[in-house]
KOLKOL-847153 format. One record per atom (N, C-alpha, C): x, y, z. Coordinates in steps of 0.2 Angstrom, whole numbers, plus 5000, padded with zeros to 4 digits. Last residue first. Example, Ala and Ser with C-alpha at 12.3 -4.5 7.8 and 13.67 -1.06 7.14 Angstrom:
506449895035 506849955036 506450005039 506649725039 506249785039 506649845039 
***
This chain:
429251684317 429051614318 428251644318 430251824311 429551784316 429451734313 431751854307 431351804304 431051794310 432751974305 432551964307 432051904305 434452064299 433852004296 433551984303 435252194298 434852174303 434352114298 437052224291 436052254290 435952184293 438452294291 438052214293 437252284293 439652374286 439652384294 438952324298 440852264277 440452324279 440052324288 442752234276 442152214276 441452284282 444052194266 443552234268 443152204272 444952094267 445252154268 444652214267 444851934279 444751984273 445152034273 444751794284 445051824281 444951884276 443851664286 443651734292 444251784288 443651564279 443951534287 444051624291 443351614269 442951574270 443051564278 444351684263 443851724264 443351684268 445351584260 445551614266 444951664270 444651514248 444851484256 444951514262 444651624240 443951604242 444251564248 445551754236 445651684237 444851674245 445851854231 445451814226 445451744229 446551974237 446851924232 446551864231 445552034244 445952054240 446152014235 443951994248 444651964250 444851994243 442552074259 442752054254 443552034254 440952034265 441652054265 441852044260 439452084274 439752084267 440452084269 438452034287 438952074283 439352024277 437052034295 437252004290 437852044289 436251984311 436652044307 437152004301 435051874312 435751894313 436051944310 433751714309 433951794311 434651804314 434051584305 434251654300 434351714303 433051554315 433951534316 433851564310 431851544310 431851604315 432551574316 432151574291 432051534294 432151554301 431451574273 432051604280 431651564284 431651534258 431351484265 431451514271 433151624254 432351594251 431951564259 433951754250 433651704255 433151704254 435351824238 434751814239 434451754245 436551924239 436151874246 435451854243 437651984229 436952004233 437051924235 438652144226 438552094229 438152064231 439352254212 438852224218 439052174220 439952314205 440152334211 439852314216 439152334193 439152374199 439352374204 439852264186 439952304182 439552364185 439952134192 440452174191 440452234191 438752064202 438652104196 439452144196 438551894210 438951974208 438651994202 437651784222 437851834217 438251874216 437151654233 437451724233 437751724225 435551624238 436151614232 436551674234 435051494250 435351564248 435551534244 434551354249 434151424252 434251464250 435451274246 434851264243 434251324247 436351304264 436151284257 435551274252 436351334274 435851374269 435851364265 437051244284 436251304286 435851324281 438351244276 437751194275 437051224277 438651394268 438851354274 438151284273 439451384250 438951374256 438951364262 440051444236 440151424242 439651424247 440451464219 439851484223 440151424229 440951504204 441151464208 440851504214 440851624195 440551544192 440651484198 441151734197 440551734200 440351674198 442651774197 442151764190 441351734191 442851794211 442851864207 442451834199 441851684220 442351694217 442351764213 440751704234 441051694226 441651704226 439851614251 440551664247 440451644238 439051634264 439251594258 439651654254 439351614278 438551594277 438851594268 440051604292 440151614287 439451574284 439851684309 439951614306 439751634299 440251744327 440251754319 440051694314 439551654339 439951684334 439851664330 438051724350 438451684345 438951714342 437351834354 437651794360 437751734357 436351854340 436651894348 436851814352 437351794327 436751814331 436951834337 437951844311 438051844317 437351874322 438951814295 438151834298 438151804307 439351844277 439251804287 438851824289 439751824263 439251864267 439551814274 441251894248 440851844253 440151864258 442251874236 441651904239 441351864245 443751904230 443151854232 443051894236 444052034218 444051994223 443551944226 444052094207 444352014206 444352004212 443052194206 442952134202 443552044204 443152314216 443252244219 443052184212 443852464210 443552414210 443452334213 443452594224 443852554220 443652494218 442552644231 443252674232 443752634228 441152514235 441252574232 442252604232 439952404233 440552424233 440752494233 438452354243 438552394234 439352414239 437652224244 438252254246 438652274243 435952164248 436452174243 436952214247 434652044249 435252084252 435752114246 433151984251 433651994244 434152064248 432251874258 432451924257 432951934251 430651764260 431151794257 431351854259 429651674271 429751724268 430451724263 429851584281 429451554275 429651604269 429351694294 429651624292 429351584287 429351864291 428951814291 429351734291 430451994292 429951944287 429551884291 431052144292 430852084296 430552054291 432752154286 432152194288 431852124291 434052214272 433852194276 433152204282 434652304262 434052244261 433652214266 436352344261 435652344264 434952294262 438152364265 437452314265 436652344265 439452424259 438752454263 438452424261 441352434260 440752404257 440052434263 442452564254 442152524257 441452494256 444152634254 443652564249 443152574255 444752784250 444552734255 443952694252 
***
């Protein structure tokens, strides 16, 4: 049984940083595309940014741009978030997902074949 676990997440300060990550596990997810979302109370879901399985092709929602990176490490089955500038709209339960057959458009528009159970981001003003 595959699954993905978020953690990293906590309160910070606006202006702050955080550094998320989504260690893999039950099998390898190298070729698949990776992604994070993220959702606030009494909103929906919404896509916050995705890789490709060779980690060389990076996606963004506008919100974050130039603010999060997203990353991979293969050779742990990771996946990370890093958040620069947060910001009190950043706060939302994060989740990790991922897409089997490697396709970053389907992963983007809500498509996946995993995804973890979300770590808490908070950001005071």
């Amino acid at each position: 049984q595959a699954h993905l676990v978020e953690s990293g997440g906590g309160l910070v300060q606006a202006g702050g940083s955080l550094r998320l990550s989504c260690a893999a596990s039950g099998r390898t997810f190298s070729s698949y595309a990776m992604g994070w979302f993220r959702q606030a109370p009494g909103k929906e879901r919404e896509f916050v940014a995705a890789i490709r399985w060779s980690g060389y092709s990076t996606y963004y929602a506008d919100s974050v741009k130039g603010r999060f990176t997203i990353s991979r490490d293969n050779a742990k089955n990771t996946v990370y978030l890093q958040m620069n500038s947060l910001k009190p709209e950043d706060t939302a339960v994060y989740y990790c997902a991922a897409e089997g057959g490697g396709d970053v458009a389907r992963l983007m528009r809500g498509g996946y074949d995993y995804w973890g159970q979300g770590t808490q981001v908070t950001v005071s003003s």
